[in-house]
C-alpha angles and dihedrals in degrees: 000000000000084000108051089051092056095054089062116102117224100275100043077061089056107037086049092043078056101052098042079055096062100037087063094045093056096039085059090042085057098042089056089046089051090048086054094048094048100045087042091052103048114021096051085054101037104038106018083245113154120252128266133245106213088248087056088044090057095048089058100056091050085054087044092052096043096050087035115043098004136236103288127060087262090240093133096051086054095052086052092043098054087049094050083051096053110044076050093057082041085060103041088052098054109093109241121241123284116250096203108131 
């Protein structure tokens, strides 16, 4: 891919850096919009709950990421994971001791 990048000229960068742009901007507007119809469609009915405006619908979804995934990327409780996992593989490996008397 390295190579196909270099053979754009600057504005196809940055016509391509511009669309992409947009692209993402309208994938998140639609995701919010979906949010609001799902929630609109099912909760009312289920549970009696009121209805969502899209703005309502996405902030749901920040207080669903913060309670759900945290503030940060994550990237230090992976760090800690991975080390979890492998002092556990470290102990599964060793041999128990014998029990011959």
């Amino acid at each position: 891919m390295g190579e196909w990048w270099e053979e754009r000229s600057l504005a196809q960068k940055i016509l391509l850096g511009i669309g992409f742009g947009i692209l993402g901007i309208g994938l998140l507007a639609l995701f919010g919009w979906v949010v609001m119809l799902l929630w609109n469609w099912l909760m009312p009915e289920l549970f009696g709950l009121k209805r969502l405006g899209y703005w309502q619908a996405w902030g749901l979804l920040a207080l669903c990421t913060i309670l759900f995934k945290g503030f940060g990327s994550g990237h230090g409780d992976n760090r800690s994971d991975r080390k979890r996992k492998r002092h556990l593989r470290r102990y599964l490996r060793e041999e128990p001791p014998s029990t011959e008397a």
